[in-house]
Residue frames relative to the residue before (quaternion, step in Angstrom):
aa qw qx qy qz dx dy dz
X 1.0000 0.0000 0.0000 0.0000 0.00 0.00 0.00
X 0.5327 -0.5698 0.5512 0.2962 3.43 -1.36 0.80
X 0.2378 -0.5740 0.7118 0.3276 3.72 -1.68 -0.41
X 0.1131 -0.6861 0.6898 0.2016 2.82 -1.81 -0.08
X 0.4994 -0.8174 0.2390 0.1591 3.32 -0.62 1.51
X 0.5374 0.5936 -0.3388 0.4941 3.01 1.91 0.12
X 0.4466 0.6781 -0.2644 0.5205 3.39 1.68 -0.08
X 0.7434 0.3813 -0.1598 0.5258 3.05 0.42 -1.36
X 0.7392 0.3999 -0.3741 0.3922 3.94 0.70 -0.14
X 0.5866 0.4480 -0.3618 0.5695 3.55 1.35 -0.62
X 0.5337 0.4921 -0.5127 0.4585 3.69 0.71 0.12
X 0.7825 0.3776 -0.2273 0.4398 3.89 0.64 -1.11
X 0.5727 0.5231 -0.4221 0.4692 3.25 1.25 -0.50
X 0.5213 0.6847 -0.2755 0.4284 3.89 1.42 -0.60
X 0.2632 -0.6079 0.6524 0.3682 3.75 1.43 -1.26
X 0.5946 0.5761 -0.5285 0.1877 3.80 0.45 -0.15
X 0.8816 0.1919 -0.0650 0.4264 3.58 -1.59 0.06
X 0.0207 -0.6834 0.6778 -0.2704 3.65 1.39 1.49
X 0.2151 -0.5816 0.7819 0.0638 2.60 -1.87 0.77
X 0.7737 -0.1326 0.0859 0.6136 3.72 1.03 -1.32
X 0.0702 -0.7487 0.6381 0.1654 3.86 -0.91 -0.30
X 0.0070 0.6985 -0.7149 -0.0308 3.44 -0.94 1.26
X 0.8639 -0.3554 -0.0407 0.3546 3.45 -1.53 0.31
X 0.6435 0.4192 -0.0516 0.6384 3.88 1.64 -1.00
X 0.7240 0.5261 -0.1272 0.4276 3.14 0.98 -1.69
X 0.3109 0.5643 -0.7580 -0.1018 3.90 -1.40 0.21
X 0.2966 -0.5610 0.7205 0.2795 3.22 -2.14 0.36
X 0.2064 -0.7604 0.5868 0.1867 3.04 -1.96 0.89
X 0.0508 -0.8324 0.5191 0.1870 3.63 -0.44 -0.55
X 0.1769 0.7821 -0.5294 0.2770 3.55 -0.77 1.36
X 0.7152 -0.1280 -0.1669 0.6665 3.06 -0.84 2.34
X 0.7769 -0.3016 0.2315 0.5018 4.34 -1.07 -0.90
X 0.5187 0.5587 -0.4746 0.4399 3.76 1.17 -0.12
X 0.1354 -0.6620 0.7337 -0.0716 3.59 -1.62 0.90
X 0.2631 0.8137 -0.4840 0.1857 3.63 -0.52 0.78
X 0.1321 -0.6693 0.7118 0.1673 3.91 -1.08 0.61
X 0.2427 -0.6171 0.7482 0.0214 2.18 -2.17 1.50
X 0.1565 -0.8022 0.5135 0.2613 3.42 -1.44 -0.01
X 0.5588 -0.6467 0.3679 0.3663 3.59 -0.44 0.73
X 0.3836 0.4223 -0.6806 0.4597 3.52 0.51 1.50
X 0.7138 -0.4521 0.3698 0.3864 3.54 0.69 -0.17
X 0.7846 0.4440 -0.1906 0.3885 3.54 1.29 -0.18
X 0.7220 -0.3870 0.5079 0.2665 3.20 -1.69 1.41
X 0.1159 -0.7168 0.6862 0.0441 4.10 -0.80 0.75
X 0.7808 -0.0096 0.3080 0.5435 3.26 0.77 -1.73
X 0.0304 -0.7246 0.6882 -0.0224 3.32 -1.09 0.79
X 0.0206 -0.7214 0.6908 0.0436 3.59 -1.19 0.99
X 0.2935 -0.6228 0.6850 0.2383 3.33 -1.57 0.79
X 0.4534 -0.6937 0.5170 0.2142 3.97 -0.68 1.47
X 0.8196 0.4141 -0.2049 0.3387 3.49 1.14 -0.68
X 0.5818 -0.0154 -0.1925 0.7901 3.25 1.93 0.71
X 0.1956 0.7956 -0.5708 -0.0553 3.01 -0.28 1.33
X 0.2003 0.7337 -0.4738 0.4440 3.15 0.85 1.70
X 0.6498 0.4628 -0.2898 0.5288 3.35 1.03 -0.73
X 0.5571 -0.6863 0.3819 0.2700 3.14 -1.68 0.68
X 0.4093 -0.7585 0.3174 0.3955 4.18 -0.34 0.06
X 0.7562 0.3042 -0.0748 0.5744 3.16 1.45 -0.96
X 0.7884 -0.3703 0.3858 0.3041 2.95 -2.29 1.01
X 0.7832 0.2951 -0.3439 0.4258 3.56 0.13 -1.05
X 0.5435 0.6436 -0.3951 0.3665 3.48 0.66 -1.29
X 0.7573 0.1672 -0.3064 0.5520 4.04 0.69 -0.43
X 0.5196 0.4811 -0.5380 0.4572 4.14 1.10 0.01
X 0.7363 0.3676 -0.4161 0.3868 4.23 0.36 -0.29
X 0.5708 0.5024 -0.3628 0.5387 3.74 1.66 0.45
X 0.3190 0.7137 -0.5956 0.1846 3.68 1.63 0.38
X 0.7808 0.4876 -0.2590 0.2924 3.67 0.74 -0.97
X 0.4793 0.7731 -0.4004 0.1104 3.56 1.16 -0.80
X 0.5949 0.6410 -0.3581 0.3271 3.41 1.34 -1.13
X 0.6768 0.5365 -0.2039 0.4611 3.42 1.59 -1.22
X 0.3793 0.8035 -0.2227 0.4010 3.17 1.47 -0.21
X 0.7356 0.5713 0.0946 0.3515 2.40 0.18 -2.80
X 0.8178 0.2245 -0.1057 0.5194 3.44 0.47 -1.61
X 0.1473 0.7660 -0.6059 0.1562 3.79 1.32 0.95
X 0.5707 -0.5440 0.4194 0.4500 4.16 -0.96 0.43
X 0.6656 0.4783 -0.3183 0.4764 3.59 0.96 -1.34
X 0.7545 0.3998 -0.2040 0.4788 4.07 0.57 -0.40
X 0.0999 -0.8119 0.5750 0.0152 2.71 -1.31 0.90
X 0.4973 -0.6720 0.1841 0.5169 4.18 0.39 0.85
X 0.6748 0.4346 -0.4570 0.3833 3.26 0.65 0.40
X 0.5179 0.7114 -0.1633 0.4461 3.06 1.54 -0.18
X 0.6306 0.5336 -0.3321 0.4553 2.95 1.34 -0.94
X 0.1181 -0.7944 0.5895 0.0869 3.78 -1.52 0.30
X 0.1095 -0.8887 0.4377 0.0813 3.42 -0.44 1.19
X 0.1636 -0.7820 0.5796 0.1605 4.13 -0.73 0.60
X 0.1398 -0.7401 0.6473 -0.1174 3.11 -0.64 1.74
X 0.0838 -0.8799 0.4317 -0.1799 3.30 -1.13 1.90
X 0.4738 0.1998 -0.2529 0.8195 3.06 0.95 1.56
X 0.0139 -0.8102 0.5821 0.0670 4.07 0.10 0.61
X 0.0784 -0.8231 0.5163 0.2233 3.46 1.62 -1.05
X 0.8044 -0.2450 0.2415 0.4844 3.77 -0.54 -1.14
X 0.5122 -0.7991 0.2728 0.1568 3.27 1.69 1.25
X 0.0510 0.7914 -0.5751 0.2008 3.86 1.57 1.47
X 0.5684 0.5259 -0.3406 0.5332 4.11 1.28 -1.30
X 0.6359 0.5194 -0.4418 0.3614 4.08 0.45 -0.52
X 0.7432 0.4383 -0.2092 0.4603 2.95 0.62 -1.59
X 0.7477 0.4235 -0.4162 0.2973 3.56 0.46 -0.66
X 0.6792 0.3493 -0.3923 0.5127 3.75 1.25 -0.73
X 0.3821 0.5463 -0.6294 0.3992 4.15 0.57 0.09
X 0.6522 0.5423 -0.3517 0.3960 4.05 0.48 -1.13
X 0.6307 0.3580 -0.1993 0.6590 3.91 1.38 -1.07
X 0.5222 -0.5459 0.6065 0.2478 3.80 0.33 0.33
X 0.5328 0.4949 -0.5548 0.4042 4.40 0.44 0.13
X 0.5525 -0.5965 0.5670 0.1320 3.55 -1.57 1.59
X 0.1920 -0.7703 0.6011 -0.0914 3.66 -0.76 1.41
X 0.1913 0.7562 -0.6071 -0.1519 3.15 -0.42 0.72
X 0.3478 -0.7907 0.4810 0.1502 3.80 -1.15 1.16
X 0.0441 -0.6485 0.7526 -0.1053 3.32 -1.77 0.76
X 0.2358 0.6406 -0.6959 0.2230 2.73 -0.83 1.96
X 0.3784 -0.8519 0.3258 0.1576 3.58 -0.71 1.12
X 0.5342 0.6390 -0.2436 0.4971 3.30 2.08 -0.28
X 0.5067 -0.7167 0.4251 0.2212 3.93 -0.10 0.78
X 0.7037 0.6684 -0.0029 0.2408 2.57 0.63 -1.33
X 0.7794 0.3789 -0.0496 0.4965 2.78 1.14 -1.50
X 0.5872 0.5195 -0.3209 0.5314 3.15 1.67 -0.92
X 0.5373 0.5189 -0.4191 0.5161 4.18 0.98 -0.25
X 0.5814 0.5171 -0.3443 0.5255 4.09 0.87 -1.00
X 0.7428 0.4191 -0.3325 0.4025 3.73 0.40 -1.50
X 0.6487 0.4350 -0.3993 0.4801 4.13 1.10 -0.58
X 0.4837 0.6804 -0.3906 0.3880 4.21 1.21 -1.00
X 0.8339 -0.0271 0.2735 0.4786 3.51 -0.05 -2.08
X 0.7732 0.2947 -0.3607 0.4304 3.72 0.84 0.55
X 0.4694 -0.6595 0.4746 0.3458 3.76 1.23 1.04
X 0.0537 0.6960 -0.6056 0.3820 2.80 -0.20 1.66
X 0.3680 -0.8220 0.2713 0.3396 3.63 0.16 0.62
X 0.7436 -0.4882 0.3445 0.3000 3.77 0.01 -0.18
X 0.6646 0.3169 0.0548 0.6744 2.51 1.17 -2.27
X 0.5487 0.5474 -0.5338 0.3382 4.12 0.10 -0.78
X 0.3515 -0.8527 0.3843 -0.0399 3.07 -1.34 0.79
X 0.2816 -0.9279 0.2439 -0.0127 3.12 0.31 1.62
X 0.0118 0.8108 -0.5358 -0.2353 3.86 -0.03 0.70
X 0.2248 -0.5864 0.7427 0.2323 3.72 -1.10 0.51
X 0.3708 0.3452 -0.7700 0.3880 3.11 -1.69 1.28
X 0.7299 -0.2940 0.5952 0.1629 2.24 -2.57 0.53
X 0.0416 -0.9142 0.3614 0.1787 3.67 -0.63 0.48
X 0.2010 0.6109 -0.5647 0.5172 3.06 1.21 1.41
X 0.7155 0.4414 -0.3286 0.4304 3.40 0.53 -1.18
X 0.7279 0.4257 -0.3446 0.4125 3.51 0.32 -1.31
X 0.6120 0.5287 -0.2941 0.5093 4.17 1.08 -0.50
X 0.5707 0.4769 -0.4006 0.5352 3.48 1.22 -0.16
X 0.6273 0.5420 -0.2278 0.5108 3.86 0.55 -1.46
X 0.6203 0.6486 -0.2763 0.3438 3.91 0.45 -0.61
X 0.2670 -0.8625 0.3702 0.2186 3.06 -0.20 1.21
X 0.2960 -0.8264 0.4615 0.1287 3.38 -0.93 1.15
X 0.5604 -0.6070 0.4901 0.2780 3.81 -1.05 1.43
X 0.1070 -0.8814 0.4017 0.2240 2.99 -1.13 0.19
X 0.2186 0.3733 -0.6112 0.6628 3.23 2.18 1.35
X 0.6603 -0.4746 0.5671 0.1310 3.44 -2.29 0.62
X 0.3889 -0.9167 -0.0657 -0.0634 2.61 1.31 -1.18
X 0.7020 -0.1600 0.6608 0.2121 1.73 -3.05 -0.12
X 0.4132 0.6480 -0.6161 0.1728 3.76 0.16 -0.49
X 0.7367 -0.5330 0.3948 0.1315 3.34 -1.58 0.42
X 0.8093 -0.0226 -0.0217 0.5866 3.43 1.30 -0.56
X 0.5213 -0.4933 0.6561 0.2333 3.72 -1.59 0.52
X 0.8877 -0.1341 0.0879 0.4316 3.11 -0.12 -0.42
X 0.2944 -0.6846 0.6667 -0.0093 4.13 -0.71 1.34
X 0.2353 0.7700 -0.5924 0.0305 3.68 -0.43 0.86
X 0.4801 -0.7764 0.4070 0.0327 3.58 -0.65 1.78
X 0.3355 0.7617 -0.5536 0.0276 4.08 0.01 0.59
X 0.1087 -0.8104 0.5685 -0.0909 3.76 0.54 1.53
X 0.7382 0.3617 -0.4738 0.3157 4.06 -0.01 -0.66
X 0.2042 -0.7098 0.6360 0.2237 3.23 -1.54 0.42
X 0.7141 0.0970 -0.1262 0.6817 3.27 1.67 0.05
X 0.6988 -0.5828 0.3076 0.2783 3.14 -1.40 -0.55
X 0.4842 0.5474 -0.4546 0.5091 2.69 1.60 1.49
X 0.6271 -0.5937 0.3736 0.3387 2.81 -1.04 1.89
X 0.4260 -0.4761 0.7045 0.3090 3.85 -1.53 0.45
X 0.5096 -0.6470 0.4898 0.2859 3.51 -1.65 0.67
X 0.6607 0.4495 -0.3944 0.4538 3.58 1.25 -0.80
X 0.8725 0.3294 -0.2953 0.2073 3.31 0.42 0.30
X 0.1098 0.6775 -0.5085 0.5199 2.54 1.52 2.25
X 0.6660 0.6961 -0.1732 0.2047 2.97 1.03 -1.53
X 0.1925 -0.7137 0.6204 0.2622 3.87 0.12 0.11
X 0.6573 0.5091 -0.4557 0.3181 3.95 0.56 -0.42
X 0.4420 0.6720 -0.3619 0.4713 3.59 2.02 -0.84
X 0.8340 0.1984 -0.2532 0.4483 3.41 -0.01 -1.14
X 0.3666 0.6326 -0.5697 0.3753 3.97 0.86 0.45
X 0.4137 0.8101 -0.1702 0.3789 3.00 0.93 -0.83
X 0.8749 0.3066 0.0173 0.3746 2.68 -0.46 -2.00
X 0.5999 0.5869 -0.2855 0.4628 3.33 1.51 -1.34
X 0.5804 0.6078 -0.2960 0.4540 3.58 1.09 -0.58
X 0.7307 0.3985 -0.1708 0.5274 3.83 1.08 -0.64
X 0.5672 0.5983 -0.2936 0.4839 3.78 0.98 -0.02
X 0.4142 -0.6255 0.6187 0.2331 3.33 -0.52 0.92
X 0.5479 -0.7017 0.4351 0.1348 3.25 -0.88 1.65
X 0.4947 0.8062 -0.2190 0.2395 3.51 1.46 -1.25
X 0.6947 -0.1038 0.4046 0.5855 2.92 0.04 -2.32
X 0.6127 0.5991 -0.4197 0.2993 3.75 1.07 -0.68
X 0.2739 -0.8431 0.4617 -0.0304 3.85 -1.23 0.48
X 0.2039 -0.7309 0.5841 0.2883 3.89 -0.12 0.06
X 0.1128 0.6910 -0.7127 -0.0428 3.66 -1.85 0.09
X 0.3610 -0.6359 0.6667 -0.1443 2.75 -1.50 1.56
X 0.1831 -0.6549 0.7332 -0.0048 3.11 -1.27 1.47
X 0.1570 0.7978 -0.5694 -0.1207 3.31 -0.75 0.95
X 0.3792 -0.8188 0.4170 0.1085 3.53 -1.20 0.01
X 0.0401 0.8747 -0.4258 0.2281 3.55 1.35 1.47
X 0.6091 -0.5126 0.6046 -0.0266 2.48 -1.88 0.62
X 0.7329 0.1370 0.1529 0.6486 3.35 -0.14 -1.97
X 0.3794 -0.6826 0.5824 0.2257 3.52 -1.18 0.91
X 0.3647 0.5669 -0.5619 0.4795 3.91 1.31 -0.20
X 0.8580 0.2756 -0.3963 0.1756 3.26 0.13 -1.20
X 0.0839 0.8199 -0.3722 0.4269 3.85 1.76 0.33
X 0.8064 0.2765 -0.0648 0.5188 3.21 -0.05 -2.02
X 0.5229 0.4289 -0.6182 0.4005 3.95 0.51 0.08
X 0.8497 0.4095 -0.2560 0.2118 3.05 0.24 -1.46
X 0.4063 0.5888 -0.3967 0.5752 3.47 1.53 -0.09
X 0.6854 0.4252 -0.3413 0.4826 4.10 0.31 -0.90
X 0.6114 0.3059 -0.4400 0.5823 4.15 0.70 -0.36
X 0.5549 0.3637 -0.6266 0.4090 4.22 0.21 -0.69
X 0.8448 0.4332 -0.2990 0.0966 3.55 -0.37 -1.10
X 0.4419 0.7420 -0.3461 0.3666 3.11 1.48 0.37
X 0.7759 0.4008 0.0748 0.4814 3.00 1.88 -1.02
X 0.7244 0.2628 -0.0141 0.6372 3.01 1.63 -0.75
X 0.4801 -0.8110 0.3011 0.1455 3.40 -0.24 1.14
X 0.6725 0.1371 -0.0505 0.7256 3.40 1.63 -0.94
X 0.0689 0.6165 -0.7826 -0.0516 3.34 -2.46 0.20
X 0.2922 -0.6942 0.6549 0.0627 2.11 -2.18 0.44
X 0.1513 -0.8414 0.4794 0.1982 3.55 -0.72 0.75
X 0.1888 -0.7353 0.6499 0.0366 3.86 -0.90 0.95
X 0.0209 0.7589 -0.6411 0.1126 3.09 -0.52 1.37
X 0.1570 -0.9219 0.3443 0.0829 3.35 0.01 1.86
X 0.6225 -0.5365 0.3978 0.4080 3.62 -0.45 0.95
X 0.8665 0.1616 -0.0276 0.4715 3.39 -1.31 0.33
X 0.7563 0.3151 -0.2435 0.5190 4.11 0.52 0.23
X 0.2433 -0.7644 0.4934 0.3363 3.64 -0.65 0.11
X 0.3027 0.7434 -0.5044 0.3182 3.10 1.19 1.16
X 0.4230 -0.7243 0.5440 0.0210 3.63 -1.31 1.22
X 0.2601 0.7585 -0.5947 -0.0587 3.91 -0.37 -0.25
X 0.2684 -0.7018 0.6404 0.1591 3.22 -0.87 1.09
X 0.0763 -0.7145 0.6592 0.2216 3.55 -1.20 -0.11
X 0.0298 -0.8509 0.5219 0.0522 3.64 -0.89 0.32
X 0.3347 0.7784 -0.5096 0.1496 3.68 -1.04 0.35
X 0.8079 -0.4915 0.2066 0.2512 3.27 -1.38 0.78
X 0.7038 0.2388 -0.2221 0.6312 3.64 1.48 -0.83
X 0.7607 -0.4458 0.2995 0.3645 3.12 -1.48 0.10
X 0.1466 -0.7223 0.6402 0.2165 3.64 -1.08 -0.01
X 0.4787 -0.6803 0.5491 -0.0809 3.24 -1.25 0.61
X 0.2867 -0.7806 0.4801 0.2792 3.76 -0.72 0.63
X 0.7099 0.4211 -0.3579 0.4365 3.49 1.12 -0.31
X 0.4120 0.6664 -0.4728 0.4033 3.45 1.54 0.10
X 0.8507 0.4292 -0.1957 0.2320 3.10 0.97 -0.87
X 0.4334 0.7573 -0.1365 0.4690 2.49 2.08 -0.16
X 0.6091 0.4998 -0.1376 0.6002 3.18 1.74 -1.35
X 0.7842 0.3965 -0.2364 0.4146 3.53 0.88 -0.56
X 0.5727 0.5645 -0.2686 0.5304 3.26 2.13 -0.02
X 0.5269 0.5189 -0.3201 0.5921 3.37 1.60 -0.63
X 0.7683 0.4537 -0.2097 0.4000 3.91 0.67 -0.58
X 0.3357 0.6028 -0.3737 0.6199 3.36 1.97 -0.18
X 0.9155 0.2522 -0.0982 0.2978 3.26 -0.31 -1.47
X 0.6666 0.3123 -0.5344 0.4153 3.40 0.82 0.91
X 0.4741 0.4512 -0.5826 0.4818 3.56 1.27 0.49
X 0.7701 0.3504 -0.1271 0.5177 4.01 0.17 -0.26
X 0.2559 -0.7598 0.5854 0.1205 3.28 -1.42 0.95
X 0.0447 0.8550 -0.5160 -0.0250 3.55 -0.38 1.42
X 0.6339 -0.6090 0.3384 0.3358 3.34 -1.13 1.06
X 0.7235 -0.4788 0.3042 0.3934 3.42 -0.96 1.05
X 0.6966 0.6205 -0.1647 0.3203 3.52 0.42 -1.30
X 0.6959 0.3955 -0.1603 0.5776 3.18 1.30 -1.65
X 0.5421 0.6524 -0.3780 0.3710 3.51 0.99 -0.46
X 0.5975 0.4488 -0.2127 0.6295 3.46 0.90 -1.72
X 0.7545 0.3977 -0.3605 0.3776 4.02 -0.08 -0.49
X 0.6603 0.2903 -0.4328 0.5407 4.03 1.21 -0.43
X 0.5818 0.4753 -0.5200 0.4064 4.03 0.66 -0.45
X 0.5349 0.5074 -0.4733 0.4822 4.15 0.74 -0.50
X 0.7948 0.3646 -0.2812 0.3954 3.73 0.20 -1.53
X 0.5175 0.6361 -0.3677 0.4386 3.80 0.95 0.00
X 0.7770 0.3600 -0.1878 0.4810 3.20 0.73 -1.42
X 0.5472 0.5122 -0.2610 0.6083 3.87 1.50 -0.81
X 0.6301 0.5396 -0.4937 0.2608 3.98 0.62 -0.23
X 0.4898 -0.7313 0.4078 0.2427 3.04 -1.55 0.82
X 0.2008 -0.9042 0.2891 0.2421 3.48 -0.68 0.31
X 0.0650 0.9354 -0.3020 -0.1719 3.68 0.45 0.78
């Protein structure tokens, strides 16, 4: 069975089917769904208990539109591949490439959560977690100096805790950075963002493009979730298509989300 996230908040907003409550944080659990809310009113995470390997959300598989192209880079091979995940939150991107065997390295900056994501969202034990700020820790990182050699396929960015823009990702020095750690090839960054004001869209699209040669916008049906994607060669609409059609026979995705990444594919922008 699907969820519906309006469900799942009038259930927490209710106090019902607690599992725990920590100071911001409770966890609920109901039927195979597992999820933290916080008492602004918002859905953090959602695990399905019965694959919790799979991802929960629309964007969470629209900022994986590129990976296949990634993945099947000449220099890489999927075991080869290595992914830097920034903003781990309750670590859904861990579990799902730990299931494909692809090396994660994590950066999340909130204690807390990263103790919750080992407690009640199978989080491994052993997986390794940097706390830091992750501008900072992407600044400190040593950068290759063949492309490349860079460090990762694929850099995927989930920084808002609300709907204020993060500062580093105004910054055009943030994604200098980043552009430095991306396999030069085939590898790519995505950003989930979570606006308000579409000005505030076009900042962050004016610091990607300083640095990153192409994007893509994913405006996901039904969420006021954004995912940019960005990277050095071009991107394509049937690339993405080809790499969505290859997603979905390794992975079973609920009707709904399906119809909502084939809509944001075909509706994406290209810049």
């Amino acid at each position: 069975m699907s969820f519906n996230p309006e469900q799942l908040i009038s259930i927490s907003q209710q106090n019902e089917y607690c599992l725990a409550t920590f100071k911001s944080y409770s966890i609920h659990q109901w039927h195979n769904w597992r999820w933290l809310y916080h008492a602004s009113g918002t859905l953090l995470s959602v695990m399905d208990l019965t694959h919790p390997e799979q991802l929960s959300a629309d964007y969470q598989w629209a900022m994986l539109a590129g990976w296949q192209l990634a993945n099947n880079n000449d220099n890489h091979t999927q075991n080869q591949a290595k992914v830097l995940n920034l903003g781990m939150g309750l670590a859904g991107f861990e579990r799902f490439f730990a299931n494909v065997k692809v090396a994660v390295d994590s950066v999340e900056i909130d204690t807390e959560l990263v103790n919750i994501a080992r407690q009640y969202f199978e989080l491994s034990p052993t997986h390794p977690v940097i706390i830091e700020d992750a501008a900072n820790l992407v600044a400190k990182l040593p950068k290759p100096k063949i492309p490349q050699a860079s460090h990762y396929d694929l850099i995927l960015g989930d920084l808002f805790a609300n709907s204020q823009v993060p500062s580093c990702l105004l910054k055009p020095e943030f994604y200098k950075d980043l552009a430095c750690l991306i396999n030069d090839n085939a590898g790519y960054l995505a950003l989930n963002t979570l606006v308000d004001q579409q000005q505030d869209l076009l900042n962050i699209m004016q610091a990607i493009r300083q640095h990153f040669a192409h994007q893509v916008i994913l405006d996901i049906n039904g969420c006021k979730n954004i995912v940019i994607l960005a990277r050095q060669q071009t991107f394509c609409q049937q690339q993405l298509k080809q790499n969505f059609q290859a997603l979905t026979q390794s992975v079973t995705l609920a009707p709904d989300t399906k119809k909502a990444l084939q809509t944001s594919i075909c509706n994406a922008h290209y810049l």
